[in-house]
N, C-alpha and C positions, 0 to 999 in steps of 0.2 A: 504494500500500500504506500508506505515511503515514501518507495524508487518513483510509483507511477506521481504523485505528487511532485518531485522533485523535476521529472519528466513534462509535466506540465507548467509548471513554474520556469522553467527554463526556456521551453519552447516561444511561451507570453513574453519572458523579458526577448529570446530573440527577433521575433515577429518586432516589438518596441521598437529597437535599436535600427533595425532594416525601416520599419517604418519611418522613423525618422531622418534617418541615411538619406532617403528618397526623395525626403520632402526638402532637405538641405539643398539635394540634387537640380533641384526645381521639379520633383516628382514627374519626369517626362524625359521624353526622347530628346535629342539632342545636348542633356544637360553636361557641361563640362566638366570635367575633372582633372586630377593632379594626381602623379605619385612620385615620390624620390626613395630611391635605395642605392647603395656602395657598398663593394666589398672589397678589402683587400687581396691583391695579388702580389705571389713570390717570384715577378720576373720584371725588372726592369720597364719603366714607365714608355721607354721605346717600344719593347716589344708586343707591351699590351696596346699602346695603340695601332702599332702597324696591324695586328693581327684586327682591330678593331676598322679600318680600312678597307678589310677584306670585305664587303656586303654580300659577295656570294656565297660566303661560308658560312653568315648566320645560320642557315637551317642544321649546321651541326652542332648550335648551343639554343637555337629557340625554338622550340620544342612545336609551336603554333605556328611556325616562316616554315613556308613549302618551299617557296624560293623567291630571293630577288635577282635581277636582272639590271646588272650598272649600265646604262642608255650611254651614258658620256659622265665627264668629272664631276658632273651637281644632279644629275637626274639619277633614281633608280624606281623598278619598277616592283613593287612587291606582291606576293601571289600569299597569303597567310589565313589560316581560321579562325577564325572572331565568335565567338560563345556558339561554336558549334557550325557553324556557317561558314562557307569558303567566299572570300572578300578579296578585291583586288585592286590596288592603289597607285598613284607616281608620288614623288615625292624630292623634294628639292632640295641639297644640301644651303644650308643658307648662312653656313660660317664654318671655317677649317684651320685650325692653328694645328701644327703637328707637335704631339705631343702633348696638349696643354685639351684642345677641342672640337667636338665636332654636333653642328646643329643642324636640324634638319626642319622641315615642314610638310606634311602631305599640300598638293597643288589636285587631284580628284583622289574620288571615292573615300574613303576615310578619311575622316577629320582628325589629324596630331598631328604635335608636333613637340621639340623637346631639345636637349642636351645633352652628351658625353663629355662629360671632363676627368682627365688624368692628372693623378699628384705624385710627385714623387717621394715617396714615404723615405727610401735609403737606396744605393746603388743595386738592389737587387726585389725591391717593395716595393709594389704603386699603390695606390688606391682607384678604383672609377667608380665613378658619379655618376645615375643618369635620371632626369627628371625627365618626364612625358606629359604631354596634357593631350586631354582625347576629348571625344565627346562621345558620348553612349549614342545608338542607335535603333534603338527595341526594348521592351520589358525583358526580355532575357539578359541585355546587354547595362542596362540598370539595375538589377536584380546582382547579376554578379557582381559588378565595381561598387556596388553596397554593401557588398559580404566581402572585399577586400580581393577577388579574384583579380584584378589585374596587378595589382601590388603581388599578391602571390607570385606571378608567372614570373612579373620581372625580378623576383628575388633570384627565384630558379635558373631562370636564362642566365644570370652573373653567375652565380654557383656553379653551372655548368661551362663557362667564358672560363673562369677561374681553372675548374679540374682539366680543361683540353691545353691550356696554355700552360699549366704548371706542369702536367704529364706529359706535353708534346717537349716543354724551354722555349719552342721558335717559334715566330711566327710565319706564316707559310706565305706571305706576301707582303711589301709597304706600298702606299702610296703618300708620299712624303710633300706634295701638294698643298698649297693655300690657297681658300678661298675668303677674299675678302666679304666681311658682316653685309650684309643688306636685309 
């Protein structure tokens, strides 16, 4: 009797909390949002960003990227699942400092856009940063970024960025490139 009490008490304060989540959100589709996470990495502020250069390689650490496709030095084309659903976007790099950062902007279909930034912790430790802003686009896609699912993913994705670069040492490609802010 407890448990199911304890079970129900839980569920109410969850439902609450999502309830509220939503209403923060503008309770509706297109409501924006934000997330920031960083984790450290044991290789060199160079090599984590070169390897973060590589856009085609994403789908071996983001687990949701089917694939992108780099068009030229500012455009790429991403192919990715979004709360279940297969989505496909361009997206424009819109500031490139090597080593230090890299921003980008969706230009169609998905709305984000967001920051990379590298620190260099010691000759062999970086740290990366990456904040995103999106905007939901369905009650599925509201529903999860209320329960903290894209926060999740992106933790993941670094965690996995982390174990390929710390198990591989190298990065498998640079492009050492600047684009100037706009």
């Amino acid at each position: 009797m407890l448990n199911r009490v304890v079970t129900v008490a839980a569920l109410a304060v969850g439902g609450m909390m999502l309830s509220k989540k939503l209403k923060q959100n503008r309770s509706g589709y297109g409501a924006s949002s934000s997330v920031s996470e960083s984790i450290e990495i044991n290789v060199p502020v160079r090599t984590a960003y070169n390897q973060w250069t590589q856009f085609e390689d994403f789908p071996q650490f983001m687990k949701s990227v089917k694939e992108i496709r780099q068009l030229d030095d500012k455009h790429l084309h991403w192919r990715a699942n979004v709360a279940g659903e297969e989505k496909e976007w361009d997206a424009e790099i819109t500031e490139q400092i090597p080593d230090k950062r890299i921003a980008w902007r969706s230009v169609t279909g998905v709305r984000n856009g967001g920051v990379a930034t590298f620190h260099k912790i010691s000759d062999n430790c970086c740290r990366v940063m990456v904040q995103m802003d999106y905007e939901t686009e369905n009650a599925v896609e509201s529903i999860g970024d209320a329960m903290g699912a894209v926060r999740m993913e992106l933790r993941g994705n670094l965690q996995n960025f982390k174990e390929l670069l710390e198990k591989r040492g190298s990065e498998t490609g640079a492009w050492r490139g600047k684009i100037a802010q706009h």
